[in-house]
Backbone as CSV, one residue per row, in Angstrom:
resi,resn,N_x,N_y,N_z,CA_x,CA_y,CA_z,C_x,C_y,C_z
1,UNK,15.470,-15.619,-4.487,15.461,-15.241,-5.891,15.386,-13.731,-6.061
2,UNK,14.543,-13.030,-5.403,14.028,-11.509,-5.644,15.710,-10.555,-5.093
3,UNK,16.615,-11.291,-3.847,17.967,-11.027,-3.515,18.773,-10.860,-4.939
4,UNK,18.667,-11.869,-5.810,19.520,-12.189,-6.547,19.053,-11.310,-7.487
5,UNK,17.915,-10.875,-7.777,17.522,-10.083,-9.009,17.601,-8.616,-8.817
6,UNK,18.046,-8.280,-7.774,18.653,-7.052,-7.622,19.672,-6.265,-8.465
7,UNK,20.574,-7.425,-8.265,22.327,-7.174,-9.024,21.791,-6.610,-10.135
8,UNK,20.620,-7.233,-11.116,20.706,-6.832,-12.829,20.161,-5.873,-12.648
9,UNK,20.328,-5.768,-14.472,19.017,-4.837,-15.199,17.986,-5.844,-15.316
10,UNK,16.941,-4.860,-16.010,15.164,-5.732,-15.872,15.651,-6.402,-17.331
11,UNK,16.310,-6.012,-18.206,16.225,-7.372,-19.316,17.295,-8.878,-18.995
12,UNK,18.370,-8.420,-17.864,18.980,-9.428,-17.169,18.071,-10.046,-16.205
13,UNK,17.232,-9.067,-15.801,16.656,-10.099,-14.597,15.312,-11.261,-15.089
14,UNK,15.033,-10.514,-16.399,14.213,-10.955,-17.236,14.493,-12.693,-17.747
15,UNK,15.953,-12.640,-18.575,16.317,-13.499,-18.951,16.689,-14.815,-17.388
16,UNK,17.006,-14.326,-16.411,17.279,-14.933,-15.247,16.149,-16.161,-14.938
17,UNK,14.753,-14.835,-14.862,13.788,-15.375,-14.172,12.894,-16.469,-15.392
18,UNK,13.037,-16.072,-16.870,12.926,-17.135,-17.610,13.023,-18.164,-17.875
19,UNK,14.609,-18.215,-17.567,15.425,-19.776,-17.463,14.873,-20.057,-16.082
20,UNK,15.161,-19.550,-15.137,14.431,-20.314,-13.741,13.108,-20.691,-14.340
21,UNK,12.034,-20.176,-14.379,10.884,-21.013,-14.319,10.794,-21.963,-15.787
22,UNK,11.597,-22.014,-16.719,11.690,-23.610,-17.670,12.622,-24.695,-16.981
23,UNK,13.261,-24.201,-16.524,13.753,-25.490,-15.446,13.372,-26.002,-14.159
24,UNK,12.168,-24.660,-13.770,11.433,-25.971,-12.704,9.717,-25.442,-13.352
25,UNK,9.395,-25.973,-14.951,8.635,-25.919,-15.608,7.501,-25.223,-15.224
26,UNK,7.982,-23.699,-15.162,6.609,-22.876,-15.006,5.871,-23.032,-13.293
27,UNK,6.445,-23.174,-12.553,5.460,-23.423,-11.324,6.458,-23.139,-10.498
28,UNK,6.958,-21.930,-10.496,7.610,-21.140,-9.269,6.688,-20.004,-9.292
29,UNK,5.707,-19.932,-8.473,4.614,-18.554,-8.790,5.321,-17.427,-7.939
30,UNK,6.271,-18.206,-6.825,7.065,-16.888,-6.047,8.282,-16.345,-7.240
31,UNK,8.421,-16.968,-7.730,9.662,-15.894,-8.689,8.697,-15.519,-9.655
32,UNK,7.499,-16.056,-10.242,6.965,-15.481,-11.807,6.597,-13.952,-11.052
33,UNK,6.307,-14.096,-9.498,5.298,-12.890,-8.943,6.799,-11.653,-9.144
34,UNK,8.324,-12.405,-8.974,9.178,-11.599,-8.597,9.349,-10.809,-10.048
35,UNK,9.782,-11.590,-11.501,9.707,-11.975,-12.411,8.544,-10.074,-12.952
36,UNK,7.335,-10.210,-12.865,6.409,-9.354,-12.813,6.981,-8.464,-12.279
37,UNK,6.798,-8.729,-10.913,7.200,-6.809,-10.282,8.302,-6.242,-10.768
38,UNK,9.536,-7.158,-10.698,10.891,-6.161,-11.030,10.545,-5.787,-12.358
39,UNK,9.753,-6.367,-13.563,9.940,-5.132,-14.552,9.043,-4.156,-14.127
40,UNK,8.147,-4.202,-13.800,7.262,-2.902,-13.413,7.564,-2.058,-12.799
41,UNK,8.520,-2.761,-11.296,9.220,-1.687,-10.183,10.352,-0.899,-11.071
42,UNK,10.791,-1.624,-12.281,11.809,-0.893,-12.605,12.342,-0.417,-13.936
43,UNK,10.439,0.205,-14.309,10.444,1.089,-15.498,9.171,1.793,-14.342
44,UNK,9.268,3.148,-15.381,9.386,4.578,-15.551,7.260,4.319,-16.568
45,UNK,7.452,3.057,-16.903,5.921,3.270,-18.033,4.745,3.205,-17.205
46,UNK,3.791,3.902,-17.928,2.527,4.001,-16.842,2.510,4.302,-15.475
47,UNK,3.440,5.206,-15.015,3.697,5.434,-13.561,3.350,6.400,-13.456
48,UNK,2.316,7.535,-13.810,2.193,8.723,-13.760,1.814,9.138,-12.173
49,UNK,1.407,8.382,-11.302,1.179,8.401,-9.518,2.236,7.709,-8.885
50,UNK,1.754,6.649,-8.833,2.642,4.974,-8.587,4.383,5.166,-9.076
51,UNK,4.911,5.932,-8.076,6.354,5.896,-8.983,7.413,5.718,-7.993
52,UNK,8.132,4.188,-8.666,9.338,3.054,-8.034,10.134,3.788,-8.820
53,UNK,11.019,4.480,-8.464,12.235,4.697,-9.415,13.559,3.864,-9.491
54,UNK,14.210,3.775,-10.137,15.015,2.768,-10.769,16.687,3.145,-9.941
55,UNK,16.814,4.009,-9.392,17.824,4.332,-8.678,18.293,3.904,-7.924
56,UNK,18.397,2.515,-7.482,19.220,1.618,-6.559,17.651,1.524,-5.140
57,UNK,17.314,2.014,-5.584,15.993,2.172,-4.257,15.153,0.796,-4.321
58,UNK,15.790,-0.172,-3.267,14.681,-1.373,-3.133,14.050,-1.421,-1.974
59,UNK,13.884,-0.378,-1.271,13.486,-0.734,0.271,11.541,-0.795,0.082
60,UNK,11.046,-0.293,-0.834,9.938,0.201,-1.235,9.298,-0.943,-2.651
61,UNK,10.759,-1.729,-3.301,9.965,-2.449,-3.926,9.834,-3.934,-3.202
62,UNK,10.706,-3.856,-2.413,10.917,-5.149,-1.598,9.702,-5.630,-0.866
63,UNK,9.238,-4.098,-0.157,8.213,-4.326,0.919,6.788,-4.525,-0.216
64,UNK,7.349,-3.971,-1.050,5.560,-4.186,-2.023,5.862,-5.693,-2.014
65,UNK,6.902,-6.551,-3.007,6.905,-7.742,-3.158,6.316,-8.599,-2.066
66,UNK,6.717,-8.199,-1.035,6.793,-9.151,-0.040,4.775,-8.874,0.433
67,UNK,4.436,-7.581,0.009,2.681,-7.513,0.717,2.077,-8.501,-0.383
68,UNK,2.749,-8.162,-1.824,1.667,-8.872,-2.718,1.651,-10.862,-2.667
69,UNK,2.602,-10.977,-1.596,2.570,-12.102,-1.088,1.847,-12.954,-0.186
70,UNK,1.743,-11.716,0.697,1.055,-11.520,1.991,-1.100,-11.792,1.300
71,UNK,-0.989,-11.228,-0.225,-2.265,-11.188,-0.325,-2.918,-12.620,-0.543
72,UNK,-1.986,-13.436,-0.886,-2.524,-14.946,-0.844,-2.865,-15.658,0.109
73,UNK,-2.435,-14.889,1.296,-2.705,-15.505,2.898,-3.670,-14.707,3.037
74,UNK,-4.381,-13.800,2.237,-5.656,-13.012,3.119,-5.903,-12.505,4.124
75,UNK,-4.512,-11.700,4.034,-3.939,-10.416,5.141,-4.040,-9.255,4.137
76,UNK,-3.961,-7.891,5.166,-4.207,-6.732,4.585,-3.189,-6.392,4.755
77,UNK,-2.699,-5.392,4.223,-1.667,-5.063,4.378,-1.115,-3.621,3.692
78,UNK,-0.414,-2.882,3.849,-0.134,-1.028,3.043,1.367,-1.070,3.594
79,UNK,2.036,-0.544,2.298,3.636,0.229,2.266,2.976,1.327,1.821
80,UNK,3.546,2.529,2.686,3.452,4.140,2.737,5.118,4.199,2.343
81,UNK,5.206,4.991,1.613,6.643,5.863,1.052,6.424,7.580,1.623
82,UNK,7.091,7.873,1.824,7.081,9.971,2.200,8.107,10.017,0.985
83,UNK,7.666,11.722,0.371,8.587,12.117,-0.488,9.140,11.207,-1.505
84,UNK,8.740,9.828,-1.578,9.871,8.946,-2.788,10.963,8.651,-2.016
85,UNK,10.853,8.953,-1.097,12.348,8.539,-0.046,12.323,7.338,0.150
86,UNK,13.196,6.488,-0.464,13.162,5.337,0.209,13.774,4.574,1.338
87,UNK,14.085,5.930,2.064,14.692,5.646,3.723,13.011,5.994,4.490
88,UNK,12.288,6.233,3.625,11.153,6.443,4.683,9.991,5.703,3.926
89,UNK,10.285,4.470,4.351,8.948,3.355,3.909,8.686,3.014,5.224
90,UNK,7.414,2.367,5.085,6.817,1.648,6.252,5.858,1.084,6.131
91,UNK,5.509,-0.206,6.468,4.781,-1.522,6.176,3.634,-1.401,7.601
92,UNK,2.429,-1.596,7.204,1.427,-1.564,8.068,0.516,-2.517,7.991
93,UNK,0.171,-3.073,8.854,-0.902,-4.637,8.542,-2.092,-4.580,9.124
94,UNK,-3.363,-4.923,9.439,-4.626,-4.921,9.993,-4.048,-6.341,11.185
95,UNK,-4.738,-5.387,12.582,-4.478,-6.566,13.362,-5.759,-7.272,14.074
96,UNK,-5.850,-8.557,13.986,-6.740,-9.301,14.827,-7.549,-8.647,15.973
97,UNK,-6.467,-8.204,16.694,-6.501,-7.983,18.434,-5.581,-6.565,18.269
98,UNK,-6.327,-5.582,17.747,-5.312,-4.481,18.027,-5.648,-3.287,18.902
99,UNK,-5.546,-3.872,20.183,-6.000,-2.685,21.450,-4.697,-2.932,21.778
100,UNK,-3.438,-3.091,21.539,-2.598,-2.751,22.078,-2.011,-1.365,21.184
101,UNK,-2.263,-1.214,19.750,-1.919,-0.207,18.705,-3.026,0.158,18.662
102,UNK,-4.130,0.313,18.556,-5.252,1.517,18.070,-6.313,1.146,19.392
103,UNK,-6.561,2.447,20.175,-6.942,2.220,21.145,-8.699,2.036,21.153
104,UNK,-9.243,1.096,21.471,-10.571,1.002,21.269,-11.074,-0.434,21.438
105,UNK,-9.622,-1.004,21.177,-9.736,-2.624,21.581,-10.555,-3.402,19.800
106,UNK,-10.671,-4.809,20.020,-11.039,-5.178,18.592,-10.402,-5.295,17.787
107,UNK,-10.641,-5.655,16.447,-10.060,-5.806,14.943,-9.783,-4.708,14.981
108,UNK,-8.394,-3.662,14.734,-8.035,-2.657,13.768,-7.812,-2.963,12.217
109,UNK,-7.750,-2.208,11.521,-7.719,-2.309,9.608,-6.265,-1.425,9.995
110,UNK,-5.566,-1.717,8.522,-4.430,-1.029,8.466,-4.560,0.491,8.185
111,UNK,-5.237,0.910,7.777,-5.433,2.534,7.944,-5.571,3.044,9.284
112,UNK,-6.154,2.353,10.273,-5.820,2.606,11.251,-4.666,2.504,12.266
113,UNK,-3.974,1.390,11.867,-2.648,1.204,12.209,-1.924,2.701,11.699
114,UNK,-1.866,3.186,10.677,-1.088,3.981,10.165,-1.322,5.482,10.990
115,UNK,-2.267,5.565,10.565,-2.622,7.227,11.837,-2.291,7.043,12.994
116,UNK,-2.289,5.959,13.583,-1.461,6.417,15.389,-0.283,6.001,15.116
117,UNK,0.111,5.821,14.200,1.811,5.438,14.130,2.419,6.702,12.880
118,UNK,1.931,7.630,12.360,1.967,8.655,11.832,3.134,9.829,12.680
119,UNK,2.760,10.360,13.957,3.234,10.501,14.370,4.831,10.269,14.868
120,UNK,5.049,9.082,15.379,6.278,8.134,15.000,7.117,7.859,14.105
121,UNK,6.163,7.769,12.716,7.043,8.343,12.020,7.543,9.566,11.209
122,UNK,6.939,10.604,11.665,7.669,12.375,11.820,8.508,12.068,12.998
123,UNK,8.403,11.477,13.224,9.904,11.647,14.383,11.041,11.123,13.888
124,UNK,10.652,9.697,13.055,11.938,8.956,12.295,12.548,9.860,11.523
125,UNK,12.126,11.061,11.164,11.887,12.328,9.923,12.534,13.150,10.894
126,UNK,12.855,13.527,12.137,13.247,14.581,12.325,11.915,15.831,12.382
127,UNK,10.811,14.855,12.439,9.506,15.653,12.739,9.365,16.599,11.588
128,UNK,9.613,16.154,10.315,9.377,16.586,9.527,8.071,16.105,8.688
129,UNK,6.824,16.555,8.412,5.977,15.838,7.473,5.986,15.508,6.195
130,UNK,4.990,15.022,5.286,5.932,14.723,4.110,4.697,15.660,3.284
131,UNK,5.269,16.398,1.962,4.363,16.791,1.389,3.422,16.124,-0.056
132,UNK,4.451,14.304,-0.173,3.878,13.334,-0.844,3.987,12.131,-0.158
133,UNK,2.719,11.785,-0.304,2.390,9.946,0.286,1.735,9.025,-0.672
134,UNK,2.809,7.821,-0.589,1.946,7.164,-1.824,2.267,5.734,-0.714
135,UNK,0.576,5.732,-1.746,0.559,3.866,-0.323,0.135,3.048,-1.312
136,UNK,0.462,1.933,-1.213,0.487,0.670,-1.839,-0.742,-0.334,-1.068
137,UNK,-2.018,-0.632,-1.508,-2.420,-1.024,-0.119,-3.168,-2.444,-1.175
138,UNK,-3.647,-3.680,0.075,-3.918,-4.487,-0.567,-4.925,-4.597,-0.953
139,UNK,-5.764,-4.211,-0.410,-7.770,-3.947,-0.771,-7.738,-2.462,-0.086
140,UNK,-8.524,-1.938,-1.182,-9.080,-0.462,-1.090,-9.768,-0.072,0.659
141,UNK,-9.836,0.865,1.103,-10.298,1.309,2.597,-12.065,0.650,2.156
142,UNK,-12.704,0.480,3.543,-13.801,0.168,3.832,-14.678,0.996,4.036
143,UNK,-16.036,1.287,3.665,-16.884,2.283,3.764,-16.877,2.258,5.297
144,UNK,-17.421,0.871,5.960,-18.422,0.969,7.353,-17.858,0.073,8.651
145,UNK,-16.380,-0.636,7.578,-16.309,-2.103,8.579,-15.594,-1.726,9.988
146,UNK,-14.958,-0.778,9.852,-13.903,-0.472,11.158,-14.972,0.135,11.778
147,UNK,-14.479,0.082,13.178,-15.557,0.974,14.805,-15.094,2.268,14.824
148,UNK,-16.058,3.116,15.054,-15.909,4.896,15.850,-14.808,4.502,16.751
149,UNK,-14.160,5.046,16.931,-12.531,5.175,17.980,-12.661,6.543,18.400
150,UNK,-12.308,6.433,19.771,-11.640,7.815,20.327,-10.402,7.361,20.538
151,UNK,-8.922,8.098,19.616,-7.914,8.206,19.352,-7.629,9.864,19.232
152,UNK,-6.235,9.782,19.207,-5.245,10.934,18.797,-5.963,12.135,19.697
153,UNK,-6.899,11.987,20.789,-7.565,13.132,20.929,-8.885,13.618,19.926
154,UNK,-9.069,12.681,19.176,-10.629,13.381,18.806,-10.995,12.022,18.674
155,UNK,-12.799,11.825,18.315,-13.325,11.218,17.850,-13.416,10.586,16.497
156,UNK,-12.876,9.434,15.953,-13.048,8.965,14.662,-14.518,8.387,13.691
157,UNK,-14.996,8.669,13.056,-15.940,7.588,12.576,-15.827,6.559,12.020
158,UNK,-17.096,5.643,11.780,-16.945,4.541,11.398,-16.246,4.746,9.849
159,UNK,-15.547,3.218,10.027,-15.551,3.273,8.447,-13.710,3.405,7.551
160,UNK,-13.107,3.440,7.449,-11.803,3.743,6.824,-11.262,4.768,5.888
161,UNK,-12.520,4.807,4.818,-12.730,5.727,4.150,-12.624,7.085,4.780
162,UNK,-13.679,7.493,5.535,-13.797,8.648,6.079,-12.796,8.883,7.522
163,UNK,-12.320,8.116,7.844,-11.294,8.228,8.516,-10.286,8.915,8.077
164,UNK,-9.811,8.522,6.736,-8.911,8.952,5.693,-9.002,10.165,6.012
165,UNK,-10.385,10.044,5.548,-10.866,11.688,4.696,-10.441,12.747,6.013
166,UNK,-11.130,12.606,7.303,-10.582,13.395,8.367,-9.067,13.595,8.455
167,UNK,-8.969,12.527,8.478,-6.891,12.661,8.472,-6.618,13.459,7.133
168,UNK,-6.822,13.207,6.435,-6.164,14.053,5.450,-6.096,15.577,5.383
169,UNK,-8.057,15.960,5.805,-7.951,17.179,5.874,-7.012,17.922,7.235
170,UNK,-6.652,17.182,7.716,-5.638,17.924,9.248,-3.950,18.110,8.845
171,UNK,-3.852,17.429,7.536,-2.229,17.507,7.349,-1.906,18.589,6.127
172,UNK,-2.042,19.378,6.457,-1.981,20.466,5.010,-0.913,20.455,4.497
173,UNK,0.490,19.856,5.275,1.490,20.173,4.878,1.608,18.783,3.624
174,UNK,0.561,17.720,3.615,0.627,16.481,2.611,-0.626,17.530,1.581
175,UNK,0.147,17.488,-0.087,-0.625,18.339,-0.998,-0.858,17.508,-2.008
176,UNK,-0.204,16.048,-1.525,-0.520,15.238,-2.667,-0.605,13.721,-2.242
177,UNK,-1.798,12.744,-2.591,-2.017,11.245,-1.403,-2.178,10.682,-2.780
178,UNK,-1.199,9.371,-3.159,-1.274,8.814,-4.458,-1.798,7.195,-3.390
179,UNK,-2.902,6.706,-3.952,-3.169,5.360,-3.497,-3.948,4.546,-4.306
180,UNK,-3.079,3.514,-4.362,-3.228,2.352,-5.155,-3.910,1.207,-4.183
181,UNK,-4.619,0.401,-4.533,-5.097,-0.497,-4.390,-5.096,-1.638,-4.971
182,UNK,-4.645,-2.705,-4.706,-4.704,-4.226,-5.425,-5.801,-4.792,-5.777
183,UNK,-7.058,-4.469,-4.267,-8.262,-5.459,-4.964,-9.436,-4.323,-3.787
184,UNK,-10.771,-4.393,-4.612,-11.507,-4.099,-3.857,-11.820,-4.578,-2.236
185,UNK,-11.984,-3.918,-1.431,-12.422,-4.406,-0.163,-13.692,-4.999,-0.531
186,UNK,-13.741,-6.350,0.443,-14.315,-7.238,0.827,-14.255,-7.995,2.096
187,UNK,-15.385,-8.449,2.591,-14.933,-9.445,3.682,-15.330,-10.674,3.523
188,UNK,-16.392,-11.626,4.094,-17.133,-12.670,3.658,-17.681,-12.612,2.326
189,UNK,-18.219,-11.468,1.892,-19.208,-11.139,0.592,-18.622,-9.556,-0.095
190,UNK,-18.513,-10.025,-1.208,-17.941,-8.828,-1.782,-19.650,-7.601,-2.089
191,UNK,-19.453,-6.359,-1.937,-20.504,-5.566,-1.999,-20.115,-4.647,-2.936
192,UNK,-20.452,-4.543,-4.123,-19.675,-3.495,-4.890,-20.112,-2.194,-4.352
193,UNK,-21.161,-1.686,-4.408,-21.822,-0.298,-3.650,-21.129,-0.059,-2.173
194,UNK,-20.657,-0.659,-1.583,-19.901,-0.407,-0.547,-18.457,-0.286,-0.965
195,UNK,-17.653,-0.970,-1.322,-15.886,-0.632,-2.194,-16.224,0.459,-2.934
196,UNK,-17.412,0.793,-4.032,-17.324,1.783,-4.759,-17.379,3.114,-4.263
197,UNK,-18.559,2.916,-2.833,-18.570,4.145,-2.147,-17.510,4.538,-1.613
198,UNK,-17.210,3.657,-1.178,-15.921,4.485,0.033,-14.631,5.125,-0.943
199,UNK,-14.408,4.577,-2.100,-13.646,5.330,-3.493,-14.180,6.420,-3.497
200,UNK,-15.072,5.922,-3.435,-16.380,7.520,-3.998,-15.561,8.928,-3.410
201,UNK,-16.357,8.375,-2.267,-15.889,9.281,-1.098,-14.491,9.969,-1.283
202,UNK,-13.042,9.132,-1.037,-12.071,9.874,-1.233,-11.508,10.165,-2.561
203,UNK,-12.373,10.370,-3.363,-12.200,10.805,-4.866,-13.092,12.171,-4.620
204,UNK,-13.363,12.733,-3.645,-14.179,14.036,-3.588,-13.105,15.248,-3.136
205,UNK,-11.954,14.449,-2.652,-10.664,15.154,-2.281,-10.078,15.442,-3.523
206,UNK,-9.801,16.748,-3.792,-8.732,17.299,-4.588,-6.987,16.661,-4.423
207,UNK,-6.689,16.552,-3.260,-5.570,15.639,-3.382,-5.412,14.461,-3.342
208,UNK,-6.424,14.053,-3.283,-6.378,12.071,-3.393,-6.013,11.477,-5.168
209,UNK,-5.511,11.122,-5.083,-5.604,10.116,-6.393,-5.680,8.546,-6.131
210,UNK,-6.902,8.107,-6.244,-6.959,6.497,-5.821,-7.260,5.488,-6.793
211,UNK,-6.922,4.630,-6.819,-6.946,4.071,-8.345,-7.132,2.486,-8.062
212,UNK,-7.383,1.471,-9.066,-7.043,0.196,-9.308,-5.674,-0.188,-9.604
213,UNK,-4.906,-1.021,-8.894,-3.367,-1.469,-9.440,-3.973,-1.327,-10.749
214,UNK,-4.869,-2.783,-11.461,-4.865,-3.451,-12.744,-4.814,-2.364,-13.599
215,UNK,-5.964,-1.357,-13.297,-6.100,0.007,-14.063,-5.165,0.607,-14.932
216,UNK,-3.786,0.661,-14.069,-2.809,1.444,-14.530,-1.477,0.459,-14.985
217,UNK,-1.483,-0.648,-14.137,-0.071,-1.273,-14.371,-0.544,-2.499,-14.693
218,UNK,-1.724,-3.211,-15.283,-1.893,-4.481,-15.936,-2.039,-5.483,-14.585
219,UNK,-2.104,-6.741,-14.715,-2.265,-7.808,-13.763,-1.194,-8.516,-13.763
220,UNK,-0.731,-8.877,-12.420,-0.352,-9.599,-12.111,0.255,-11.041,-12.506
């Protein structure tokens, strides 16, 4: 369905996805979800960070569609964009068993996936860095849950948040980090003082902008 809703405009794809869900009476939640995003991916309103532009560029709304899918299976998951380019997306997931990608052995979180694969992709770039990053992620970074890592050559601390925060301050040539979040981090028990802190935290950065999806672009 989301293939087919490409071809239109958002008031064609509108009318499309209408008639689909009265003829299989409201209970296609994978097209109502498609239904949702394509008008959002493809207006210009309330996007003042968060910005899908309407220019034939689906590589970036595709991969969102497909994470906010991913969030019903209770996987984590982040699309990073460089520059608005949408030849330079990239989909990052939290892995079970990730001592083969983040060296330290254990559960990695997807923020950590992304910094040792950072590298890799300045190379897809022509080793160029980007001086805007906007990530799409499914629950906000974690104050405490990820392990201290020795990676990249230094020492990391606990936590996701402040992981960030180190990475960020090392890339001067990034002057602007737009990140959205779908849902607060949680694991077994949601802790608000822990999701709020670790916001906290990278809201002390002058270039961070981190936000609630609902905040800015309504629900789902």
């Amino acid at each position: 369905m989301t293939k087919t809703l490409r071809k239109f405009t958002a008031d064609q794809k509108a009318a499309i996805v209408r008639r689909h869900l009265k003829d299989n009476n409201g209970t296609c939640p994978l097209c109502f979800n498609a239904f949702v995003l394509t008008n959002f991916l493809d207006t210009e309103k309330d996007m003042t960070k968060l910005r899908l532009n309407t220019n034939g560029d689906v590589n970036f709304k595709n991969q969102i569609i497909q994470m906010v899918e991913e969030i019903k299976l209770n996987q984590v998951a982040m699309v990073v964009r460089w520059d608005r380019d949408d030849k330079l997306v990239w989909t990052f997931n939290s892995l079970p068993k990730g001592q083969d990608d983040v060296p330290g052995g254990g559960a990695c979180h997807a923020e950590e996936v992304m910094l040792v694969r950072w590298a890799g992709c300045a190379h897809i770039n022509n080793g160029r860095l980007p001086k805007l990053v906007e990530i799409m992620i499914t629950m906000s970074p974690c104050l405490d849950r990820s392990q201290p890592r020795n990676m990249l050559g230094s020492r990391w601390p606990q936590g996701c948040a402040q992981k960030l925060m180190g990475f960020i301050s090392t890339e001067p040539t990034t002057t602007e980090w737009n990140i959205c979040y779908y849902n607060a981090y949680q694991e077994d028990t949601y802790i608000p003082a822990q999701s709020a802190g670790a916001i906290a935290l990278l809201r002390t950065i002058k270039s961070v902008d981190i936000y609630k999806f609902s905040d800015r672009h309504g629900s789902l």
